[in-house]
TIKOL-437059 format. One line per 3 residues: number of its first residue (from 0); their letters; for each residue y, x, z of N, C-alpha, C. Coordinates in steps of 0.02 Angstrom, whole numbers, plus 50000, padded with zeros to 5 digits. Atoms other than C-alpha are relative to their C-alpha. Example, Ala and Ser with C-alpha at 12.3 -4.5 7.8 and 13.67 -1.06 7.14 Angstrom:
# TIKOL-437059
0> as> 49941/50045/50000/49775/50615/50390/50060/50045/50000  49941/49958/49997/49947/50684/50357/50055/49961/50037 $
This chain:
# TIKOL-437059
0> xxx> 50026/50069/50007/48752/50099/49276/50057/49950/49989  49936/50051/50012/48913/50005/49293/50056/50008/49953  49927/49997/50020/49030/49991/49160/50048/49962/49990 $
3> xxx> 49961/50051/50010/49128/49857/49194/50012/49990/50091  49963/50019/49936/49234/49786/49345/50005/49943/49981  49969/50086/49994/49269/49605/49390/50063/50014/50073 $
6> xxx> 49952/50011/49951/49424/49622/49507/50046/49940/50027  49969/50044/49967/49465/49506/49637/50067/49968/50023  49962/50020/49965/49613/49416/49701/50027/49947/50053 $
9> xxx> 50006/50051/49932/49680/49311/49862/50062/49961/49987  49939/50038/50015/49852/49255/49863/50035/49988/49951  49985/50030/50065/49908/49253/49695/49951/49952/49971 $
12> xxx> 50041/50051/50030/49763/49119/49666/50044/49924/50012  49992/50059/49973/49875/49000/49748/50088/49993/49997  49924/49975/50014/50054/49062/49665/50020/49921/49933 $
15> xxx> 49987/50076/50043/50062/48867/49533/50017/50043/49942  49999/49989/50069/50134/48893/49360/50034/50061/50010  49980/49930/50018/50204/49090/49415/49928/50030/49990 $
18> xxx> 50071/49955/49978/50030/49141/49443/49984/50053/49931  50031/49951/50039/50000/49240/49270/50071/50039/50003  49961/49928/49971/50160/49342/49321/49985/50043/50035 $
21> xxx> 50036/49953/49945/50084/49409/49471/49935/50023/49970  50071/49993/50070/49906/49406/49358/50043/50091/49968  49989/49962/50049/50006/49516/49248/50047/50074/50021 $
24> xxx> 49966/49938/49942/50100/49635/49377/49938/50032/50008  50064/49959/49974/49923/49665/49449/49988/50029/49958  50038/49962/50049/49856/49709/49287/50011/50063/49990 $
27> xxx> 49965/49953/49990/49994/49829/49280/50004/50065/50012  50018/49963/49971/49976/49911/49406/49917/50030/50018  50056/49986/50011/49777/49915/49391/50016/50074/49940 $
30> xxx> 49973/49932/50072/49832/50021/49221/50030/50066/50024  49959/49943/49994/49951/50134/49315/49938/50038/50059  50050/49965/49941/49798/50181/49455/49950/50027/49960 $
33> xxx> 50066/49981/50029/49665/50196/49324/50048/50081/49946  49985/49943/50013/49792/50325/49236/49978/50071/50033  50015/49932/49978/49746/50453/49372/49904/50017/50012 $
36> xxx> 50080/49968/49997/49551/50445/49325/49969/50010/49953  50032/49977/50062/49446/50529/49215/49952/49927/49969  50007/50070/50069/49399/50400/49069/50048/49978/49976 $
39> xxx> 49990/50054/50023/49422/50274/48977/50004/49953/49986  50028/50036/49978/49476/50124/49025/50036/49926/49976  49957/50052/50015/49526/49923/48976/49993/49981/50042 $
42> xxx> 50012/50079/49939/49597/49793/49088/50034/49949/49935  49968/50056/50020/49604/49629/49018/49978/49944/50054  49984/50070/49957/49649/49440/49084/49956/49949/49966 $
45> xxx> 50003/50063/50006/49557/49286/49065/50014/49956/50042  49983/50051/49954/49594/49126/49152/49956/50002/50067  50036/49969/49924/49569/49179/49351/49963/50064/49978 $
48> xxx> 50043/49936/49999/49486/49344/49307/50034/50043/49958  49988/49921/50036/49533/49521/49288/49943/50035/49989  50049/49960/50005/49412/49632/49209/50016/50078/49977 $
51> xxx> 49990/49926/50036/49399/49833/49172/49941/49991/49985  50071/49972/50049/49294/49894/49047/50026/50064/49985  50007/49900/50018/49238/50088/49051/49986/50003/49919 $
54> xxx> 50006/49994/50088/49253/50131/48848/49969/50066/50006  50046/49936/50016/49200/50305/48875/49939/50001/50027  50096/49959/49967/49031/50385/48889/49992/50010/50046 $
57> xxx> 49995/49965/49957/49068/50467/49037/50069/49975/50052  49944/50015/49946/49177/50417/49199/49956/50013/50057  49989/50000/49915/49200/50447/49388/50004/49930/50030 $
60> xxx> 49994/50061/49946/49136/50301/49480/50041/50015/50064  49962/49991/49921/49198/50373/49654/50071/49998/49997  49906/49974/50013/49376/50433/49577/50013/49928/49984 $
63> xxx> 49976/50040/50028/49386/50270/49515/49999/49925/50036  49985/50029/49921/49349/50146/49650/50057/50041/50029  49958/49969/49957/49450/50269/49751/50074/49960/49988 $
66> xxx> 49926/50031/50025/49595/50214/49654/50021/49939/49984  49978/50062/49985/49589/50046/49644/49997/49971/50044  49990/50027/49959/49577/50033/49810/50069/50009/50024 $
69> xxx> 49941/49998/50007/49760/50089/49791/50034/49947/49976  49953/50071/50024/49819/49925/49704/50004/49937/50037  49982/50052/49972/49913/49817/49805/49986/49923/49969 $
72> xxx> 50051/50068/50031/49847/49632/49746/49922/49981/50011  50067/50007/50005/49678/49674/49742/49952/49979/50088  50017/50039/49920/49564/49579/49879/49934/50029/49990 $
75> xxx> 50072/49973/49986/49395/49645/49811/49999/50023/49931  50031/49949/50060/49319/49778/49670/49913/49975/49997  50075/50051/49997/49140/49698/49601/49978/50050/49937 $
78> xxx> 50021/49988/50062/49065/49812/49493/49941/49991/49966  50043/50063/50009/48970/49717/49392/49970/50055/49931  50029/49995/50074/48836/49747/49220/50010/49945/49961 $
81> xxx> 49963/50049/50072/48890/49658/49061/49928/49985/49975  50046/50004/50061/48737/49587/48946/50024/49944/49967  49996/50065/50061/48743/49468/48805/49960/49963/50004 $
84> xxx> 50016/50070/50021/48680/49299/48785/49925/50020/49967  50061/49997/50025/48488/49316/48729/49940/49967/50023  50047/50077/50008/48413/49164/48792/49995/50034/50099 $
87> xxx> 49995/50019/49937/48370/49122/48988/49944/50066/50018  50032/49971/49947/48200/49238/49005/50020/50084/50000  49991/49928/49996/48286/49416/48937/50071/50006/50060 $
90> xxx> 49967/49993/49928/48431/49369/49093/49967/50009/50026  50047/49976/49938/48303/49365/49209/49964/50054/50008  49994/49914/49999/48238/49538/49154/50066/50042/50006 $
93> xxx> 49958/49949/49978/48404/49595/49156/50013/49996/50072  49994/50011/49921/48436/49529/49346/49941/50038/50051  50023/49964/49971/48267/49602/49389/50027/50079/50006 $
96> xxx> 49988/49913/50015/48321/49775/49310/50067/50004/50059  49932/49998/49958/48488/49747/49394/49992/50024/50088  49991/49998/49934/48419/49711/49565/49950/50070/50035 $
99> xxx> 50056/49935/49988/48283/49854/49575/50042/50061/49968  49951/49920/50015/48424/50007/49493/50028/49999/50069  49949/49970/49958/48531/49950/49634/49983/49967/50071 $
102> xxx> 50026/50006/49924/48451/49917/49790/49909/50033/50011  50059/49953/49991/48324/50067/49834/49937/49971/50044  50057/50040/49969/48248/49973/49961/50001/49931/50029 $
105> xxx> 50010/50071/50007/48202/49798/49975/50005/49951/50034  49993/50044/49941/48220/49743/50146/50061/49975/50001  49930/50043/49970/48359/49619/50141/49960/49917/49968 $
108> xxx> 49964/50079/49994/48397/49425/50112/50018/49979/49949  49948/50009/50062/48476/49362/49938/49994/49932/50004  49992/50081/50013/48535/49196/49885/50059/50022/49910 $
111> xxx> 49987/49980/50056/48589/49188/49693/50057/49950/49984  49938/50029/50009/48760/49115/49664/50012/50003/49917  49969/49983/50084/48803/49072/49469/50041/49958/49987 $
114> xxx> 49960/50044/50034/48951/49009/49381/50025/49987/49934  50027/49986/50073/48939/48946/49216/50072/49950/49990  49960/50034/50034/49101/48941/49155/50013/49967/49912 $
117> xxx> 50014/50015/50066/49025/48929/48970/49971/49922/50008  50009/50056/49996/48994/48735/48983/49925/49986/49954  50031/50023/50062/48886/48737/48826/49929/50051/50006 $
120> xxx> 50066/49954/49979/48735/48853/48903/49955/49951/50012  50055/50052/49996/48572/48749/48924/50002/49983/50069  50006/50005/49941/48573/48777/49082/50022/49969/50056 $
123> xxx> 49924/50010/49965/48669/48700/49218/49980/50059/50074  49962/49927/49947/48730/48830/49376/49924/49986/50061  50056/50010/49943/48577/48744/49501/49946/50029/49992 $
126> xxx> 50076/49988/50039/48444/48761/49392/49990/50082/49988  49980/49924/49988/48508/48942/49354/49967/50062/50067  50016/49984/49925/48495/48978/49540/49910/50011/50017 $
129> xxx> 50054/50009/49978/48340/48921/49578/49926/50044/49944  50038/49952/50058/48234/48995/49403/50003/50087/50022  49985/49907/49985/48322/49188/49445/49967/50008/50052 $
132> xxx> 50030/49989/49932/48276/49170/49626/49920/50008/49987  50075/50007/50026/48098/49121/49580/49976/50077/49977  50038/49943/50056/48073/49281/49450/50012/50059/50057 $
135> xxx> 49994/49954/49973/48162/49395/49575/49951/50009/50058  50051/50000/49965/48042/49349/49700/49936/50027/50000  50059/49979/50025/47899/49360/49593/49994/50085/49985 $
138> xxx> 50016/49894/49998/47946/49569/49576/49997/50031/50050  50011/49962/49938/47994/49593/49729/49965/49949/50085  49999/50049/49963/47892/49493/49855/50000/50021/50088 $
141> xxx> 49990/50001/49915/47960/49598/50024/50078/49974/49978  49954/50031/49999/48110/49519/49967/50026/49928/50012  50001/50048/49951/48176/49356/50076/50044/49952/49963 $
144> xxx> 49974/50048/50012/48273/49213/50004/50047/49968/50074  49953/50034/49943/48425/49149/50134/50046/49965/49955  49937/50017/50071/48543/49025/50060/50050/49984/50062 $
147> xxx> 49941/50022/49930/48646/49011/50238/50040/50090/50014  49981/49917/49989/48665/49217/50272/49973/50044/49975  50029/49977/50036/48601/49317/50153/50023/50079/50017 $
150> xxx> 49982/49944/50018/48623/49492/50147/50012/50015/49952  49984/49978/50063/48646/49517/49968/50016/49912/49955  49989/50059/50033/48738/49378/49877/50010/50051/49903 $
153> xxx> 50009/49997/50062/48690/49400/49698/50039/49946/49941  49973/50023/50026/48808/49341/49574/49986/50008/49911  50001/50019/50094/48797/49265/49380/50054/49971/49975 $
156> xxx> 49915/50048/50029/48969/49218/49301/49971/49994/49916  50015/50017/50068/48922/49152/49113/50060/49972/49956  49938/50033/50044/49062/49160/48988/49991/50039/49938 $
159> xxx> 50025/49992/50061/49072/49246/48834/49950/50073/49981  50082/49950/49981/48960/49375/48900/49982/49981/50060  50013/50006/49938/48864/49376/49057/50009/50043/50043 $
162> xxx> 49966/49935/49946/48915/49477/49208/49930/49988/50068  50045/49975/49940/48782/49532/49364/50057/50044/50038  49963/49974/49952/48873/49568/49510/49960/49994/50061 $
165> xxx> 50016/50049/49923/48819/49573/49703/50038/50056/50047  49939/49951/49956/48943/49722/49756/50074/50003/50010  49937/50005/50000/49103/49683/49839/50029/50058/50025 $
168> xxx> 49976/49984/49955/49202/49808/49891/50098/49995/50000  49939/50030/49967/49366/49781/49997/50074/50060/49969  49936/50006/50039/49546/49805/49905/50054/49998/50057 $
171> xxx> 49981/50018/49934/49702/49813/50013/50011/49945/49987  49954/50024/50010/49760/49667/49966/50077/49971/50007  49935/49988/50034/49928/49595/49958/50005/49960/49961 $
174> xxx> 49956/50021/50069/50043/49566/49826/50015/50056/49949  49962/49977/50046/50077/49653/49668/50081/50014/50002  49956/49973/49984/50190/49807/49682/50074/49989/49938 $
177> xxx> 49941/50007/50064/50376/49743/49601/49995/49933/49975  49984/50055/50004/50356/49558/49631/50037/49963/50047  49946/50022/49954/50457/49546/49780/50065/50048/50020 $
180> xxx> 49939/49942/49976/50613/49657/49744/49992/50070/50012  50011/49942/49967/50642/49822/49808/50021/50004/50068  49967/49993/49939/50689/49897/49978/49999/50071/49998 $
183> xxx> 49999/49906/49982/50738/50084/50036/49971/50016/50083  50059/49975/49913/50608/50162/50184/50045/50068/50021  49985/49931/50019/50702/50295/50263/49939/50022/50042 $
186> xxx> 50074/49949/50014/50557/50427/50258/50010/50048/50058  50005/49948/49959/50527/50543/50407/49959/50038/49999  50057/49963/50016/50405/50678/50423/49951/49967/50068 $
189> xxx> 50020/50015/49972/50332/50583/50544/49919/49947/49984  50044/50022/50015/50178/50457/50575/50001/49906/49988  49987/50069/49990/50270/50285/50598/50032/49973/49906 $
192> xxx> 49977/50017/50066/50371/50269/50422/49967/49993/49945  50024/50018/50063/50251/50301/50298/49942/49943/49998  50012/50049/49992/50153/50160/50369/50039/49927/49984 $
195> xxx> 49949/50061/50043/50287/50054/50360/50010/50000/49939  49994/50010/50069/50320/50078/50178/49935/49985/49967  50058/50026/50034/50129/50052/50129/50017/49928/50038 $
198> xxx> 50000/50065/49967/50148/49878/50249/50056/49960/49945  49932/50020/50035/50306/49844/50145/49975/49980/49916  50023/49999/50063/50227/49886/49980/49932/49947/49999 $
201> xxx> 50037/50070/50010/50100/49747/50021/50012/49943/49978  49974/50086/49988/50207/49625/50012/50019/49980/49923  49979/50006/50074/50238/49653/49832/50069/50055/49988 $
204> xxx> 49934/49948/49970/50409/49786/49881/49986/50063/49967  50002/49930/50043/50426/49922/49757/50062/50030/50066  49962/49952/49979/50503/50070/49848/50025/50054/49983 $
207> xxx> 49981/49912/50016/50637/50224/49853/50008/49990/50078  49998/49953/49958/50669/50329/49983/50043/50032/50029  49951/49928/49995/50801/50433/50083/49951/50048/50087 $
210> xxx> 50018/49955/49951/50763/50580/50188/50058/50041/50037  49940/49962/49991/50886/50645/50299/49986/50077/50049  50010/49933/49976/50868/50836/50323/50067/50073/50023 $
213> xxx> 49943/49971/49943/50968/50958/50449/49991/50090/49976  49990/49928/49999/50968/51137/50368/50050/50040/50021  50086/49969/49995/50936/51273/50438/49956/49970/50061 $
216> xxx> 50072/50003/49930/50871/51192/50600/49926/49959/49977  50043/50035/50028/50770/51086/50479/49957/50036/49937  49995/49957/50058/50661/51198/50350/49996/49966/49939 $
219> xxx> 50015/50037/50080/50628/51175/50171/49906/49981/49986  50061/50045/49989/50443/51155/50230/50008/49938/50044  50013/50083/49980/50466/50988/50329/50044/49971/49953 $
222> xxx> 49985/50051/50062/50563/50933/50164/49949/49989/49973  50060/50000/50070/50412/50976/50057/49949/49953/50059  50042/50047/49973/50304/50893/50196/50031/49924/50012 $
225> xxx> 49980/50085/50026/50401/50720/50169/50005/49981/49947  50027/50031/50057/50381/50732/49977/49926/49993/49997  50036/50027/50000/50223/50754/50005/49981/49930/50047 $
228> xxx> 50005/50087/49982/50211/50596/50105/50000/49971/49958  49963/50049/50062/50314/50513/49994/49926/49989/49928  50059/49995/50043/50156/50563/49857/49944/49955/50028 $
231> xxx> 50061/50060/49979/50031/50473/49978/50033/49933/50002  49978/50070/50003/50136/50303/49991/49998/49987/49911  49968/50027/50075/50180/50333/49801/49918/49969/49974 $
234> xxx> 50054/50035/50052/49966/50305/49760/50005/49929/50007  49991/50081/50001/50005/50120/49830/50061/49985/49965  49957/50030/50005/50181/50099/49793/50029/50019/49920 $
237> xxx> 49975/49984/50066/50210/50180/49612/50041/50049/50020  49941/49951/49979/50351/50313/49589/50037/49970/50048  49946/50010/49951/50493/50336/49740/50047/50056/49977 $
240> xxx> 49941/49932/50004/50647/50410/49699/50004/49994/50084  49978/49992/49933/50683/50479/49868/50065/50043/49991  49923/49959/50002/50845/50536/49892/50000/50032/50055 $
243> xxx> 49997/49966/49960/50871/50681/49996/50078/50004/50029  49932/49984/49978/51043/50699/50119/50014/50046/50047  49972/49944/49966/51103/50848/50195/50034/49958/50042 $
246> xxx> 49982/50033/49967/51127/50779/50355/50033/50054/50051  49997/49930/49971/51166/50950/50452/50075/49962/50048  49919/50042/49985/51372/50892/50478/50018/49968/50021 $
249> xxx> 50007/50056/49966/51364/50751/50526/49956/50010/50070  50020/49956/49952/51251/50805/50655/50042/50021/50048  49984/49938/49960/51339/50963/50730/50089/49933/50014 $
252> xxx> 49923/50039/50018/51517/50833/50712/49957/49929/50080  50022/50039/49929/51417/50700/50835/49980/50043/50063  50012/49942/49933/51347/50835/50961/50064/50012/50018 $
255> xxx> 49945/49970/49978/51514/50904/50965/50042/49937/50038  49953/50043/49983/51615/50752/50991/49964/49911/50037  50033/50041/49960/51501/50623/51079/49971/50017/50062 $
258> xxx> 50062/49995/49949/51388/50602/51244/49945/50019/49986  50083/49971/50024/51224/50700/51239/49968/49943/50001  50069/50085/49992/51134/50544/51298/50017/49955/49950 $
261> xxx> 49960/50047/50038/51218/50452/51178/49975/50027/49908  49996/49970/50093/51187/50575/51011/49933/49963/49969  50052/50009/50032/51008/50492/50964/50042/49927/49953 $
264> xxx> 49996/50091/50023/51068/50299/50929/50067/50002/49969  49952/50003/50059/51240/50364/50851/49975/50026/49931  50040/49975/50070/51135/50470/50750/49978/49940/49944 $
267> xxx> 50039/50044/50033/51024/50338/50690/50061/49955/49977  49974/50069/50029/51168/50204/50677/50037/50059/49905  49966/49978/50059/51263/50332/50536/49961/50001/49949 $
270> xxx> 50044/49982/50045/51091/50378/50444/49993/49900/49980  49979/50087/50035/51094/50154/50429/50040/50011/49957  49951/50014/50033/51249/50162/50369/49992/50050/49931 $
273> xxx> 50015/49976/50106/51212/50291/50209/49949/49979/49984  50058/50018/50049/51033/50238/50183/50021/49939/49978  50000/50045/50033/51118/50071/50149/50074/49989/49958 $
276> xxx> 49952/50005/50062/51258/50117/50042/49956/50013/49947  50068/49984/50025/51108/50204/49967/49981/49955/49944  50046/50044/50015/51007/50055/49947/50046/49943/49971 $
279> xxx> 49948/50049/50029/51164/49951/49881/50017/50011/49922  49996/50003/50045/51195/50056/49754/49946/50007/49943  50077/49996/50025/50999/50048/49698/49995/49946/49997 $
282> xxx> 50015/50061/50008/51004/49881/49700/49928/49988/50059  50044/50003/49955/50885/49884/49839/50024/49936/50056  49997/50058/49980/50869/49709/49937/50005/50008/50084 $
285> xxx> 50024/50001/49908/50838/49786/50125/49965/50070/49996  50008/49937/49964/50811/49926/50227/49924/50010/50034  50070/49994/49963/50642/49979/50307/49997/50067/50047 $
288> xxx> 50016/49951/49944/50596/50086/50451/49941/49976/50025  50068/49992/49958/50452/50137/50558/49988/49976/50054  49982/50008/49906/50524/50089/50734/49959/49922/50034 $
291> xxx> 50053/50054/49946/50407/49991/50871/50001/49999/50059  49942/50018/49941/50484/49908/51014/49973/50036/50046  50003/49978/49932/50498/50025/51158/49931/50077/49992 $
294> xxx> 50015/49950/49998/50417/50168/51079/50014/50079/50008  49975/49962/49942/50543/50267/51120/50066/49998/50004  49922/50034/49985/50743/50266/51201/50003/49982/49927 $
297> xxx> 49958/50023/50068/50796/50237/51013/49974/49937/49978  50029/50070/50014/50684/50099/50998/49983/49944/50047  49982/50041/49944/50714/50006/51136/50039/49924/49981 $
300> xxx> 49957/50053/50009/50789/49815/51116/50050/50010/49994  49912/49975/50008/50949/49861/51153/50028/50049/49960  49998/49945/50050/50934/50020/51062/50017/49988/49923 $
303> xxx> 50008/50040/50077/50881/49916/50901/50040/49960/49984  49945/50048/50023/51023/49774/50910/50035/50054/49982  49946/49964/50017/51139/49931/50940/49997/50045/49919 $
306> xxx> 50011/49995/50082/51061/50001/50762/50013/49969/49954  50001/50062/50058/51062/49851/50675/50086/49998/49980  49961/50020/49995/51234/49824/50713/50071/50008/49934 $
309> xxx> 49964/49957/50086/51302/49941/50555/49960/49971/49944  50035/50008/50055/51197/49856/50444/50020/49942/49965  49977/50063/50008/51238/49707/50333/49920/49978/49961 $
312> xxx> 50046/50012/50035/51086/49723/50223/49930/49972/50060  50036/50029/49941/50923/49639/50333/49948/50078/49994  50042/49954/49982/50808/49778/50396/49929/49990/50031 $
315> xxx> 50084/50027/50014/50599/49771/50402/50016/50040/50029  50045/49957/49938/50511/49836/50544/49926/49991/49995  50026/50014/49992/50347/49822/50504/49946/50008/50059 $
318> xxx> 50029/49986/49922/50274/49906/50646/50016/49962/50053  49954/50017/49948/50386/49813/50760/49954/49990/50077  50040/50040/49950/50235/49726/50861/49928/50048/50016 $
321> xxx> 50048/49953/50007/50116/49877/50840/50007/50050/50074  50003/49941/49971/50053/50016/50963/49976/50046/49984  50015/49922/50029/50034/50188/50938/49961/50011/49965 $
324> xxx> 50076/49997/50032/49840/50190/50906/49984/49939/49928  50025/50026/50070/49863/50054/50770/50022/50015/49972  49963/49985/50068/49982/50129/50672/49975/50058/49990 $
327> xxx> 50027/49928/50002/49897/50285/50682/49935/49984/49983  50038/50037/50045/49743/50180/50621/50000/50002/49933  49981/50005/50059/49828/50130/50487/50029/50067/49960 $
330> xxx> 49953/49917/50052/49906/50310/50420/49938/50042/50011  50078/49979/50057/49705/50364/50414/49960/49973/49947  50006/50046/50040/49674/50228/50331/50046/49988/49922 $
333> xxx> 49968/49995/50071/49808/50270/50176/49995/50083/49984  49986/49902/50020/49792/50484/50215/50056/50032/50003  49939/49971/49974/49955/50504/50279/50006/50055/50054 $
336> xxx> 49999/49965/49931/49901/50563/50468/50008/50068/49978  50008/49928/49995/49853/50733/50427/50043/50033/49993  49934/49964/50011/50016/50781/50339/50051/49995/50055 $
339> xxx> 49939/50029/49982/50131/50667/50450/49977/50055/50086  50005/49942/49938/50064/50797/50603/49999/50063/50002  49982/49938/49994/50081/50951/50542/50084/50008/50028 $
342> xxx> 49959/49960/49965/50219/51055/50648/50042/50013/49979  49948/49988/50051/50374/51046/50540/50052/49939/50027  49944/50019/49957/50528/50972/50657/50035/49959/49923 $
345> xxx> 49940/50037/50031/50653/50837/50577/50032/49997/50027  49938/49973/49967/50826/50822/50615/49987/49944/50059  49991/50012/49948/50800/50689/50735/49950/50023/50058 $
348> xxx> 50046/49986/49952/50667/50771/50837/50058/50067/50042  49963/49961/49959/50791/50930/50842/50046/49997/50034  49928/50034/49971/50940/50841/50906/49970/49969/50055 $
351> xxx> 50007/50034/49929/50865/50747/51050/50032/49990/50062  49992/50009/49931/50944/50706/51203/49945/50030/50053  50056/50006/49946/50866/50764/51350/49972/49951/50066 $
354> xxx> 50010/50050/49956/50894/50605/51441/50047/49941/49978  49961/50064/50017/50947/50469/51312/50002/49960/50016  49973/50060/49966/51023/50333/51348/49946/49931/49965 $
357> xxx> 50058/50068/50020/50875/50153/51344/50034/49970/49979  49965/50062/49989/51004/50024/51380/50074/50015/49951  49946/49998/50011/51147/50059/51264/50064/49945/49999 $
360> xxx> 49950/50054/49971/51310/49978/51286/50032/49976/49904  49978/49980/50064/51373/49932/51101/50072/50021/50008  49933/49998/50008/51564/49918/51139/50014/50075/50035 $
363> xxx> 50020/49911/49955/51533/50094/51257/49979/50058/49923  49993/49979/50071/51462/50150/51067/50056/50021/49975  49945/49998/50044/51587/50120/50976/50056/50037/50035 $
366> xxx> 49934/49953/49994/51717/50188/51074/50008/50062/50007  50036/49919/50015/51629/50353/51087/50011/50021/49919  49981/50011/50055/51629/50327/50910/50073/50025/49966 $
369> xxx> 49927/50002/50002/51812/50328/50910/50013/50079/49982  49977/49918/50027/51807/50530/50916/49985/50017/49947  49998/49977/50070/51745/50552/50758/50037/49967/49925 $
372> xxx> 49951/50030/50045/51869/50462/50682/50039/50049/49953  49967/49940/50043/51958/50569/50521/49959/50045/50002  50031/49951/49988/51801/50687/50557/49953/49976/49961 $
375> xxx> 50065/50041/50033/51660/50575/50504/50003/49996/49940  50003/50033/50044/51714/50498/50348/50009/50032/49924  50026/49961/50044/51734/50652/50225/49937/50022/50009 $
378> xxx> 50079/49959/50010/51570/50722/50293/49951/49932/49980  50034/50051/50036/51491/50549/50258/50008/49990/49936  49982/50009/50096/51581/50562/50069/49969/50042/49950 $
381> xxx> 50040/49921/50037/51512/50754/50047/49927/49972/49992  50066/50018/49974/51331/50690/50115/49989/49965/49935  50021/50073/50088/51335/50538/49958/49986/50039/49947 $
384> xxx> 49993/49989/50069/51395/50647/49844/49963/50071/49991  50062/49942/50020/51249/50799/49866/49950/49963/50007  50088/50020/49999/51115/50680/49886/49966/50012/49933 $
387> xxx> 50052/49993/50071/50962/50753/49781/49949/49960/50005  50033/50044/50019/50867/50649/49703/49920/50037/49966  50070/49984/50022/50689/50680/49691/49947/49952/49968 $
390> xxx> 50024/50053/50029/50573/50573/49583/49908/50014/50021  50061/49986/49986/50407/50575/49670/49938/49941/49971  50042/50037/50031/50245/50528/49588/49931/49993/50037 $
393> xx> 50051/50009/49975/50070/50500/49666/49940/50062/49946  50066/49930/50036/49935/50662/49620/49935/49987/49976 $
């Protein structure tokens, strides 16, 4: 029944004379989501309105919603019927036909909303209203008229065709992915990070990636279970190069020559320090992580200044203010959970302390630090210079 879309937007309505940049990002990326569905499909722009039009015979409504509920920008999907201009009483047969294909049964509420951006229609937008209502009544009369709470808001937009709409459905929205820079997420096989990088990729934040993996205590299945991650962030965020770093060395070089209680938060401060040479030489604007205060010793206040402290680039937390059950909300809510719990150890799970340190000291850090002095700084040069680069795409 539907071959056409009217797609919504929220905050780019209110972007002044950039607004058909972001307009034209979205579109974009509308194009790059509708690539992974069977048809054939146009998006074009008019002033405030995006539209798709199905060209083929044949398409996947479900596959295809599905996927534009992947495009960051979008605030609502309306899929609407197209007719042509053929005078006031063959609309009102099409609005009947419209409202009887797509509402099986009758018990609701409507109120008829029209906007006639064609100026030069006989009609004006009141009169509109009130005539449709009337006829729709007259077909269906267990059907109720509300113009305060309606259950079904029935929509008429009049421009150089006419559009029937009264189905919204919800978009993440956002911002259009690759209008606010980039940043690098480092990627865990976990359930906190790939949240953060969809939260990130809201904001308009094209993303890459590093993964830092500990072979052999780390296998080559919890790599493959962080590209695939990386594949579920990529349907919101577009391709991620993720860069992979043999982190192993570095590692076994801190265990050896540091405090056990101490190895989580040096860990983490070194993996800062390459994901943002990393992200420097990617031209990447900022760092992103998963971490949410006091979820655990490493993420602790003190924990987190003592992280930060290697960093020059600014670092996103979007979780920061989150608990467990919402971010774990949110990662069923993009299709992450299922993967990010399968049983496949990362290096910081295998390294653990068995009684790390909450409260770290920084200047107590650093001078611990001190032993891996002349030890560290080739295995941090080897680490750069094997990072593989993986170019992950969305399935």
């Amino acid at each position: 029944m539907f071959k056409a879309f009217l797609i919504k937007y929220a905050e780019i309505g209110v972007k002044g004379k950039n607004r058909h940049l972001f307009e034209e990002a979205l579109a974009q990326q509308i194009k790059y989501a509708l690539k992974r569905c069977e048809g054939e499909f146009e998006v074009r722009r008019t002033r405030g309105r995006i539209y798709i039009d199905v060209l083929s015979d044949y398409y996947d409504y479900d596959e295809t919603i599905e996927n534009l509920q992947t495009v960051c920008g979008i605030s609502a999907i309306c899929p609407m019927v197209q007719v042509e201009d053929e005078g006031f009483d063959k609309l009102c047969e099409d609005v009947v036909a419209y409202m009887d294909e797509t509402y099986e049964d009758k018990q609701f509420t409507f109120k008829v909303d029209t906007r006639r951006a064609r100026k030069n229609y006989p009609m004006e937008s009141m009169e509109i209203n009130a005539s449709v209502g009337e006829k729709i009544l007259d077909a269906f009369p267990e059907i109720r008229v509300d113009v305060h709470k309606p259950d079904v808001m029935l929509h008429i937009e009049i421009r150089e065709h006419i559009y029937i709409y009264s189905i919204e459905i919800a978009g993440p929205g956002g911002m259009p992915v690759g209008t606010n820079g980039k940043a690098m997420l480092l990627l865990s096989g976990g359930i906190d990070s790939p949240v953060a990088g969809y939260m990130i990729t809201k904001r308009g934040v094209k993303l890459d990636a590093v993964y830092f993996h500990a072979p052999p205590y780390t296998s080559e299945r919890a790599k493959q279970k962080v590209v695939d991650l990386a594949k579920l962030v990529a349907r919101y965020s577009g391709p991620i190069y993720l860069h992979v770093i043999n982190f192993t060395d570095i590692q076994l070089a801190i265990y050896e020559k540091c405090p056990h209680e101490e190895l989580t938060i040096i860990m983490r401060r070194y993996m800062m320090k390459i994901a943002e040479e990393i992200a420097v030489k990617n031209e990447c604007l900022g760092l992103i992580t998963g971490e949410s205060i006091g979820q655990v010793a490493s993420q602790t206040m003190h924990s987190l200044a003592v992280t930060n402290e290697v960093c020059t680039l600014p670092v996103f937390r979007p979780c920061i203010g989150m608990d467990k059950q919402e971010i774990v909300d949110i990662s069923h809510k993009i299709g992450t959970y299922e993967t990010s719990i399968l049983p496949f150890e990362d290096c910081c799970t295998i390294f653990v302390a068995k009684h790390p340190v909450t409260r770290p000291n920084l200047n107590i850090i650093k001078r611990h630090e001190e032993n891996l002095t002349g030890i560290i700084e080739p295995l941090m040069e080897k680490a750069l210079e094997t990072d593989e680069l993986i170019i992950v795409s969305a399935e």
